[in-house]
N, C-alpha and C positions, 0 to 999 in steps of 0.2 A: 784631963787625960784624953777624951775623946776628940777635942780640937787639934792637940798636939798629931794627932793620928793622923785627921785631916789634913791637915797644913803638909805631914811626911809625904801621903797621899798625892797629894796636888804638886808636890817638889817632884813627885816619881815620874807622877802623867807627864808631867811638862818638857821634863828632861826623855822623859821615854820616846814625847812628841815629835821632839827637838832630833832626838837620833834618826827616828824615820825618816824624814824630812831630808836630813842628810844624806842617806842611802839611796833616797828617789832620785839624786841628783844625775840628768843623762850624762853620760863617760862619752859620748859622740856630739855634744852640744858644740856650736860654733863657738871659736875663743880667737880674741884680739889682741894682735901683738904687735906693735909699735916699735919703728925701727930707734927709734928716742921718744921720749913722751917730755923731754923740753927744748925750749927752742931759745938757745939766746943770740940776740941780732948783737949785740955787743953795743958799741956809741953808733947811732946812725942819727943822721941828718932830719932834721923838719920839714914834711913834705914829703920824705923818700914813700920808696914802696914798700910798705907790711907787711906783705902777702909772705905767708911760710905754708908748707904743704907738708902735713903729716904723715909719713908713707906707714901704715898697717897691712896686716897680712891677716886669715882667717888661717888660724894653724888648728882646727877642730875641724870635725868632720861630717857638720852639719853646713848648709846656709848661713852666712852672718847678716844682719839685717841691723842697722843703726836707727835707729827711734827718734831720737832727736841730740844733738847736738846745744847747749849753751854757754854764749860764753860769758866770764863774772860782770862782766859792764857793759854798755853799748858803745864800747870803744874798743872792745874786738867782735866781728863775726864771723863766724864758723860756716861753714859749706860742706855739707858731707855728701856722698852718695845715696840716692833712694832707692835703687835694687838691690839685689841682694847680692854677696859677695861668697863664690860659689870657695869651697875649700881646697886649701893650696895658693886662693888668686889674692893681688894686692889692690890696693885702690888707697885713695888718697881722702886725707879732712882739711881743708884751704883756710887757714886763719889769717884774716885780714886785720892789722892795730891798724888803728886812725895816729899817723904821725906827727898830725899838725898838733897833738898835748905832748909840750916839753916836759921834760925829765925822766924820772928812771922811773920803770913801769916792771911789774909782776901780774900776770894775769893769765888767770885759768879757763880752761872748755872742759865742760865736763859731760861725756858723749854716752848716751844709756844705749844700750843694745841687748839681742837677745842673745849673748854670751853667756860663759860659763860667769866670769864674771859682768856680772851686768853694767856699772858703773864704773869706766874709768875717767883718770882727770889728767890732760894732756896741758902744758906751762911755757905759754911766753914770757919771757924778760928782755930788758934791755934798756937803753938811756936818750932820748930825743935830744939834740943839740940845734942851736943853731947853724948852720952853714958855714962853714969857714967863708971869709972873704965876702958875707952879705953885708954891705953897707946899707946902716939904714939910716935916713933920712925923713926929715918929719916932712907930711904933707900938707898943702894949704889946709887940711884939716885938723891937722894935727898931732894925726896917728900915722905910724913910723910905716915908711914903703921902703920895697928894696931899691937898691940902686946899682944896676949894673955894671 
């Protein structure tokens, strides 16, 4: 009987816990809002250029401040802003893929900040080809060069 009490006990504190916790949350904290949070390049070429720029806004009514930025492989990097991003103002997250890995790619940056929400996760996709009209041709070494 007396554990059972316990055990209620500890269900109560924790959920009690839990609610405060929730209440403390500041109603003027900086919050990030993403004009899209995915990006798809659709077929692009091998080689081409990566780069996609995230346009965000601080729609809270504190400073937004980005912590760090990752992205899922080192075959995207991320570039964010290190000042703080005053509310109201936009500013950009520059995701670079690496083109020269053929095929179809999904891959996530997931950027912590001191927003309402802390953690979002922003998505490139899209399909690496090779170049229409690349002739390759093998080299006296034996691995294929383009041919103009």
């Amino acid at each position: 009987m007396m554990k059972k009490l316990l055990a209620t006990l500890s269900i109560v504190l924790v959920a009690g816990f839990a609610a405060v916790a929730q209440n403390n949350e500041n109603p003027n904290a900086a919050e990030i809002t993403f004009e899209k949070e995915v990006h798809d390049y659709g077929t692009i070429d091998k080689g081409s250029d990566g780069t996609y720029e995230f346009v965000f806004t601080n729609t809270g009514k504190e400073p937004l401040i980005i912590k760090s930025c990752k992205g899922s492989c080192g075959c995207t990097v991320p570039k964010w802003p290190n000042e703080p991003i005053a509310p109201g103002a936009s500013a950009v997250i520059k995701v670079k893929y690496d083109t020269n890995r053929m095929g179809q790619f999904n891959k996530s940056v997931t950027v912590n900040s001191n927003a309402k929400t802390p953690v979002k996760v922003i998505k490139i996709k899209g399909n690496v080809v090779t170049p229409q009209g690349a002739n390759l041709e093998k080299s006296t070494s034996g691995a294929p060069v383009a041919n103009p």
